[in-house]
C-alpha positions as CSV (number, residue, x, y, z in Angstrom):
1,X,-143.9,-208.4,-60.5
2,X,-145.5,-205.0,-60.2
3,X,-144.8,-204.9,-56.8
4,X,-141.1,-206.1,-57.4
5,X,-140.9,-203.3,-59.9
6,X,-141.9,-200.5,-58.3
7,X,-140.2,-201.6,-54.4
8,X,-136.8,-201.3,-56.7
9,X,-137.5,-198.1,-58.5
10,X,-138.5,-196.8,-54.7
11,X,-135.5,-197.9,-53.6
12,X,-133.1,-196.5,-56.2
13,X,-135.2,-192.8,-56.4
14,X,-135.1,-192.6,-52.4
15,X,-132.0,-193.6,-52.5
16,X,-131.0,-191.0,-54.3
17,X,-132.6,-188.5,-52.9
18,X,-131.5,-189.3,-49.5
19,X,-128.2,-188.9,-50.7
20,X,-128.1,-185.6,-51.8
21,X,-129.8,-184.7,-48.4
22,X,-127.1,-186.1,-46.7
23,X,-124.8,-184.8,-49.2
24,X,-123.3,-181.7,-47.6
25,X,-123.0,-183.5,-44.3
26,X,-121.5,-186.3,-45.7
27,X,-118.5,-184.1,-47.2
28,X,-118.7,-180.7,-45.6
29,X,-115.4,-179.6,-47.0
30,X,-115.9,-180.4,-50.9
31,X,-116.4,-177.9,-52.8
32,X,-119.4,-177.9,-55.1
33,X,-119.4,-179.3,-58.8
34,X,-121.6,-180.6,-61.6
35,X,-119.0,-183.4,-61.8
36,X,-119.4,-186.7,-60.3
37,X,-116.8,-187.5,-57.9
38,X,-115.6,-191.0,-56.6
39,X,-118.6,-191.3,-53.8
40,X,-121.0,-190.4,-56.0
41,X,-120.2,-193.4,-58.1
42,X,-119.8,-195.8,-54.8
43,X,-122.8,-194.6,-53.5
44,X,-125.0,-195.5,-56.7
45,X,-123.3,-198.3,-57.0
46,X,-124.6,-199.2,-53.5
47,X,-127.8,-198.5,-54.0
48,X,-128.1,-200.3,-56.8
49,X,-126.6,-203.0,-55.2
50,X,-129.3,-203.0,-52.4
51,X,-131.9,-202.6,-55.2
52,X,-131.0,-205.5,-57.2
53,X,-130.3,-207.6,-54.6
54,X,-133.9,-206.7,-52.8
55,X,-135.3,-207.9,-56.7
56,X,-132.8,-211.4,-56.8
57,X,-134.4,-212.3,-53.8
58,X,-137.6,-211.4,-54.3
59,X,-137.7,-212.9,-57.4
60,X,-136.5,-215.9,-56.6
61,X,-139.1,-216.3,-53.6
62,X,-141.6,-216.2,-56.5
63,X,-140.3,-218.3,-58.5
64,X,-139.9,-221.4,-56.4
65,X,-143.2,-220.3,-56.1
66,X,-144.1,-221.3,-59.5
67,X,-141.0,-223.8,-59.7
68,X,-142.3,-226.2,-56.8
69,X,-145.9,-227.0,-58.1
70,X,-144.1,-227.7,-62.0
71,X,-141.7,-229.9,-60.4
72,X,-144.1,-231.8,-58.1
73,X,-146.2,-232.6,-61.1
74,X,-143.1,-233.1,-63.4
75,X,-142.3,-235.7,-61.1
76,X,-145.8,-237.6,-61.0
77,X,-145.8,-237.4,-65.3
78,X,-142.4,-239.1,-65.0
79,X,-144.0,-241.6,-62.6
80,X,-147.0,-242.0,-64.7
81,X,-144.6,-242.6,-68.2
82,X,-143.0,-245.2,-66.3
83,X,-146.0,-247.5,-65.9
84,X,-146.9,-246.3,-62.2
85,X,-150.6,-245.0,-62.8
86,X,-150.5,-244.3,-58.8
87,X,-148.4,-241.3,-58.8
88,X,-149.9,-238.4,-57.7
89,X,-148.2,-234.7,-57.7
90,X,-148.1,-233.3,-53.9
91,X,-150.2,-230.8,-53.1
92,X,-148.1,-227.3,-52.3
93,X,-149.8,-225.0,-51.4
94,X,-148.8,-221.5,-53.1
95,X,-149.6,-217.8,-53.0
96,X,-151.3,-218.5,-56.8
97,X,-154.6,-220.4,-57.0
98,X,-153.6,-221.5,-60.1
99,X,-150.9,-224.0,-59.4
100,X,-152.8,-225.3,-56.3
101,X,-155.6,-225.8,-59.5
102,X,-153.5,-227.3,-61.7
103,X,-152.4,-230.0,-59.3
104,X,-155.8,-230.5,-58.2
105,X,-156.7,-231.1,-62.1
106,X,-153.6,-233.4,-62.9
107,X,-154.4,-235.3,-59.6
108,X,-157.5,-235.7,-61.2
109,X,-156.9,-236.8,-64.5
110,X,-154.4,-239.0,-63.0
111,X,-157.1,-240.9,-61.0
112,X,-159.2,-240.9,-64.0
113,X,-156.3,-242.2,-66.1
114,X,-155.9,-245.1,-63.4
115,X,-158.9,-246.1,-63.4
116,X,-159.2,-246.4,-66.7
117,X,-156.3,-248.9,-66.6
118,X,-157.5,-250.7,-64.2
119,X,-161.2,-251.2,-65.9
120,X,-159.0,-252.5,-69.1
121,X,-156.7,-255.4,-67.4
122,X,-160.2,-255.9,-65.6
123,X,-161.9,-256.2,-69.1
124,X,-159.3,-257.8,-71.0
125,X,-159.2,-260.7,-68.5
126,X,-163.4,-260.8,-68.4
127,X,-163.9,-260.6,-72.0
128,X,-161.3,-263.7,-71.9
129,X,-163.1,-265.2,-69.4
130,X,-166.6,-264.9,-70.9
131,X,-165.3,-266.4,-74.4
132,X,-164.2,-269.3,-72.9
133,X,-167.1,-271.0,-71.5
134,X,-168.6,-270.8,-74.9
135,X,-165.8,-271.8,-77.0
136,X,-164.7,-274.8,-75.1
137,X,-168.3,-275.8,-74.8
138,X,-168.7,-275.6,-78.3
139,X,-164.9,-277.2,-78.9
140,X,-166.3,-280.4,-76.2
141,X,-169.2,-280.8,-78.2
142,X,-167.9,-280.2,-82.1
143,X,-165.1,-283.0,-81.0
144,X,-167.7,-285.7,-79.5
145,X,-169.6,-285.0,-83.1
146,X,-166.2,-285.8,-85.2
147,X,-165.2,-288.9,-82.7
148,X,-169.1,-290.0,-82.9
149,X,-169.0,-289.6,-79.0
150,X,-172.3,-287.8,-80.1
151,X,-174.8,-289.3,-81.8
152,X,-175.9,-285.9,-84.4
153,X,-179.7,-284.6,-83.1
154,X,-181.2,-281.7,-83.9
155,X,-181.1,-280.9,-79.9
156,X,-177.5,-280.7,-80.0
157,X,-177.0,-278.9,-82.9
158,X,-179.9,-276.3,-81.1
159,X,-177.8,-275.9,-77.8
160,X,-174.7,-275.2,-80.3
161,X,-176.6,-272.6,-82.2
162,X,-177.3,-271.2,-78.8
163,X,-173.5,-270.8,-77.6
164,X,-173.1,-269.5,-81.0
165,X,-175.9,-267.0,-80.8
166,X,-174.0,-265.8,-76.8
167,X,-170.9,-265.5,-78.5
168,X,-172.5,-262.9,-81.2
169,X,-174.2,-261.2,-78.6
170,X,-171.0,-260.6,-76.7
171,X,-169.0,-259.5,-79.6
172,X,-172.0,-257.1,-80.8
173,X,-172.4,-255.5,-77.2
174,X,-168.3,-255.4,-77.1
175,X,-168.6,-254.0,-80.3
176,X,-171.2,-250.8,-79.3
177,X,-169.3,-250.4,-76.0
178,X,-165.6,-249.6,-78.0
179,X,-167.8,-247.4,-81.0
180,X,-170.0,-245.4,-77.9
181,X,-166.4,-244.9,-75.9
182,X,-165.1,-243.8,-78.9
183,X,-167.3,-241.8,-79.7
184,X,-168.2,-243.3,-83.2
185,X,-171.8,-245.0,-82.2
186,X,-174.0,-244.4,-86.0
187,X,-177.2,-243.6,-85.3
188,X,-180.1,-243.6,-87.8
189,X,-182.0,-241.0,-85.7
190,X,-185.9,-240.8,-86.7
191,X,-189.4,-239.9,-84.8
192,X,-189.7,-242.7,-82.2
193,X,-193.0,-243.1,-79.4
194,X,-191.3,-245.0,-76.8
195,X,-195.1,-246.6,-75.7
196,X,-195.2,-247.9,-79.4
197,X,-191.6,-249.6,-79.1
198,X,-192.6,-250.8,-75.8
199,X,-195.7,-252.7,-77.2
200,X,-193.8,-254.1,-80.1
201,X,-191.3,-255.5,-77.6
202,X,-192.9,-256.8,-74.9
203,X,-195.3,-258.7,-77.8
204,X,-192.1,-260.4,-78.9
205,X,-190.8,-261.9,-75.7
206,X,-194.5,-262.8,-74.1
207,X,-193.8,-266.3,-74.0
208,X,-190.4,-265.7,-72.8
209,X,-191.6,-263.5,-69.7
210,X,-194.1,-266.1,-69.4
211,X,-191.6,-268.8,-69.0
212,X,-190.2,-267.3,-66.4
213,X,-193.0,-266.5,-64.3
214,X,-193.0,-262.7,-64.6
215,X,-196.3,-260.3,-64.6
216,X,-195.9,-257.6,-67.2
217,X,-197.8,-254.5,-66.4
218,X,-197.9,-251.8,-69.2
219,X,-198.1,-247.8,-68.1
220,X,-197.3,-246.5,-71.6
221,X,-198.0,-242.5,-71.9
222,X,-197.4,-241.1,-75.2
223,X,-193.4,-240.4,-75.0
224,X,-191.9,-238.9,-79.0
225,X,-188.4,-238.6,-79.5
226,X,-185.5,-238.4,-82.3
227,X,-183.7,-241.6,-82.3
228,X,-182.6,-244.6,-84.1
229,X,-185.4,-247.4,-83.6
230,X,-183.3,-250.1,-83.8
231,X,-181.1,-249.0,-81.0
232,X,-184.3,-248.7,-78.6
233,X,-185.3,-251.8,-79.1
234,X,-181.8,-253.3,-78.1
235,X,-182.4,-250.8,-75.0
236,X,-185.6,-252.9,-74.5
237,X,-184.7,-256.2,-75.2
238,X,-181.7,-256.1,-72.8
239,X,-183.7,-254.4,-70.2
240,X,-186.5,-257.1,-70.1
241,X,-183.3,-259.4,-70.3
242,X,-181.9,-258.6,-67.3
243,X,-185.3,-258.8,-65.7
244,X,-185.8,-262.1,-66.8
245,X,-182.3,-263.4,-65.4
246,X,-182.4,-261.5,-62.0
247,X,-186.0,-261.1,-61.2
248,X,-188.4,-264.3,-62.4
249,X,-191.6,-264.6,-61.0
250,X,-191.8,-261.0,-59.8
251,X,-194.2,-258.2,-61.0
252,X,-192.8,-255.6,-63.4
253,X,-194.2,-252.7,-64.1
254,X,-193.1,-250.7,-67.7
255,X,-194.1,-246.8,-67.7
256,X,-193.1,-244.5,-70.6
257,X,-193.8,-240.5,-70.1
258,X,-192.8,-237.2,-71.6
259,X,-192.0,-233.6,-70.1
260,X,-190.9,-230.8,-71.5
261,X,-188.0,-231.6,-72.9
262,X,-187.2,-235.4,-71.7
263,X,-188.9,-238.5,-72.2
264,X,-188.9,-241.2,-69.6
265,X,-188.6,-245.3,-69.8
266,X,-188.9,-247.2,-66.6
267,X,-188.9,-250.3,-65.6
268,X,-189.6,-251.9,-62.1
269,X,-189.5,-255.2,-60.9
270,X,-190.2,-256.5,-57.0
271,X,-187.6,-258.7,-57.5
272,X,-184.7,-259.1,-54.9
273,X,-182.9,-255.7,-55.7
274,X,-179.7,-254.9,-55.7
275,X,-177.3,-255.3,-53.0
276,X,-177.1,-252.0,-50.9
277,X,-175.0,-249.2,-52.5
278,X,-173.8,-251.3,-55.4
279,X,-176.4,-248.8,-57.4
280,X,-173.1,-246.9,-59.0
281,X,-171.5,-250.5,-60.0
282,X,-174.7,-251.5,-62.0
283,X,-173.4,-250.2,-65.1
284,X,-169.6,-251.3,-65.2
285,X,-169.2,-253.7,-67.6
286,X,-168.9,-257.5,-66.9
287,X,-170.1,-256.4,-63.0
288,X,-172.7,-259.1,-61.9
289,X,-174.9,-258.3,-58.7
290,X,-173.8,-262.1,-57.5
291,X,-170.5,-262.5,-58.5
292,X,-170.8,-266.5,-58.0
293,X,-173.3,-267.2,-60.8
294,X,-172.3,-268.2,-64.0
295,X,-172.6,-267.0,-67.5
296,X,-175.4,-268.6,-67.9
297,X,-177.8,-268.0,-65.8
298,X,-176.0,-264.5,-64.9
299,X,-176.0,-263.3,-68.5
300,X,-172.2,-261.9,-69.5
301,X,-172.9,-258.4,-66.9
302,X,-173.0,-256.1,-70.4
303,X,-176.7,-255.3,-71.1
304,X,-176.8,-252.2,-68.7
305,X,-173.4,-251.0,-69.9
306,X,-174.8,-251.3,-73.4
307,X,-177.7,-249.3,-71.9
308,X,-176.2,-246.4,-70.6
309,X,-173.6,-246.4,-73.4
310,X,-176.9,-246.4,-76.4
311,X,-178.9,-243.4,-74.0
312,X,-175.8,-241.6,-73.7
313,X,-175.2,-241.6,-77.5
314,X,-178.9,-240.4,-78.2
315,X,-178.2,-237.1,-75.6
316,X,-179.8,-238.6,-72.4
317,X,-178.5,-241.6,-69.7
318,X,-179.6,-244.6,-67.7
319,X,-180.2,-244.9,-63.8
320,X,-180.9,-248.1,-61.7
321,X,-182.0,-247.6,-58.0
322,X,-183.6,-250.3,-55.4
323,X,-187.5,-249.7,-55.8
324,X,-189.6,-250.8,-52.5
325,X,-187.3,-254.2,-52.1
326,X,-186.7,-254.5,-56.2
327,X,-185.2,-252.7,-58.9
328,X,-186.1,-249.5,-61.1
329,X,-183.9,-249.3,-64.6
330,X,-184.7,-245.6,-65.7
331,X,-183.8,-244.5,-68.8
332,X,-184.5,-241.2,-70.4
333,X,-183.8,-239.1,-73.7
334,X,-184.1,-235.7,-75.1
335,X,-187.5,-235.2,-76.4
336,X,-188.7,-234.4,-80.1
337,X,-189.1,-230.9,-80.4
């Protein structure tokens, strides 16, 4: 615009000036007066015609300039309103960085905003799905009881506690998922040695480790760090879950350090690993590594997402990565300072 400004004021004052050089040549006859005479007006007029019209045009050049990118995205929002989460605003490319920016930003927010959609249909329909199994297990078995299909035994009523028992853990690791997207995870943050949380853990589900034929090796250094105990321990026990579903009868290794300014949790297994570059997909909710096993015996594909969504609430994160043929959960925090 400073450009525009001054190319017109350069016109108009050369203009001008050129005039009055030419003046004498232009009317050699006239006599000279301070008065303005009838080409004095048509010749303003003409350069001011020239001037303006130089500034219409220019302006306008700049303006579709800014005009295009708006109406590109305005298009995609309009897209977007009307249910299609594929719309994406066309990349123009301008003489200002900043609309090429802002498309590149609403392109991306756009993807992110798709995505999103897409994970909640998917979840909607899993969350359905992983209810069910339970619920009409537990409907099957309730209605042989009242019709005396069943004859009442403490072994049935056990395996009904035990759908019972699935269903809560669903809805409790639903339930941390929506507060940690949210942003609304309570946390009861105090002094915490992950080694110490480690042992108390592992000395819980022994027999259960045991059962399923899995070594336990413990490489617990001395790890302190600000965060709600009860919270690590649902890390842990959903860890060594998923180990005991995906890995039985391997060899895992538990190893708890501290830098600087992060603590570390691992655990490795020499199980069968994870398929090849479906590291990234470990941590989406309901995601299984075989997506032919059933609840059961695939667990309901929430304990890493629950995970990640607990480390990320305390500061820090989770990573899982093929280890030498198995798997290595990482998980690490800030530490107490």
């Amino acid at each position: 615009m400073s450009v525009l400004t001054l190319s017109a004021f350069a016109v108009m004052f050369f203009g001008v000036m050129a005039y009055w050089q030419l003046y004498d040549w232009l009317f050699p006859d006239a006599p000279y007066s301070d008065k303005w005479t009838a080409g004095d007006f048509v010749t303003l007029g003409l350069i001011l015609s020239i001037g303006l019209t130089t500034a219409v045009l220019a302006g306008w050049r700049l303006a579709q300039s800014v005009i295009r990118p708006l109406k590109s995205i305005a298009k995609a929002v309009r897209a977007i309103a009307g249910g299609d989460f594929s719309a994406r605003a066309e990349t123009i490319h301008s003489p200002f960085g900043e609309a090429e920016s802002l498309i590149a930003d609403f392109n991306a927010m756009a993807a992110r905003l798709e995505n999103a959609e897409i994970e909640l249909r998917y979840s909607n329909s899993a969350i359905a799905h992983e209810l069910r199994t339970p619920l009409t297990i537990l409907r099957g078995r309730l209605q042989g009881l009242a019709d005396g299909v069943f004859t009442p035994a403490p072994e049935i009523y056990r395996r009904l506690l035990a759908h019972v028992e699935d269903l809560a853990r669903i809805v409790e690791d639903l339930r941390v998922l929506g507060l940690s997207n949210a942003g609304q995870l309570e946390l009861k943050l105090d002094r915490v040695d992950l080694a110490e949380e480690v042992d108390a853990v592992t000395a819980s589900v022994d027999q259960d480790l045991s059962g399923s034929g899995i070594i336990l090796k413990r490489d617990l250094g001395r790890a302190i760090t600000f965060a709600d105990r009860a919270r690590i321990r649902q890390v842990l026990f959903a860890v060594l879950d998923n180990v005991c579903r995906y890995a039985p009868k391997s060899t895992v290794v538990i190893q708890t350090r501290q830098t600087r300014d992060r603590v570390f949790l691992r655990c490795s297994d020499s199980g069968p690993g994870l398929p090849r570059g479906s590291e990234n997909r470990a941590f989406e909710r309901f995601w299984r590594a075989e997506e032919s096993r059933a609840r059961v015996s695939g667990g309901s594909g929430l304990g890493l997402s629950v995970v990640q969504a607990i480390a990320r609430a305390h500061g820090g994160d989770a990573t899982v990565a093929n280890d030498n043929g198995g798997t290595s959960i990482e998980i690490w925090l800030p530490a107490a300072t």
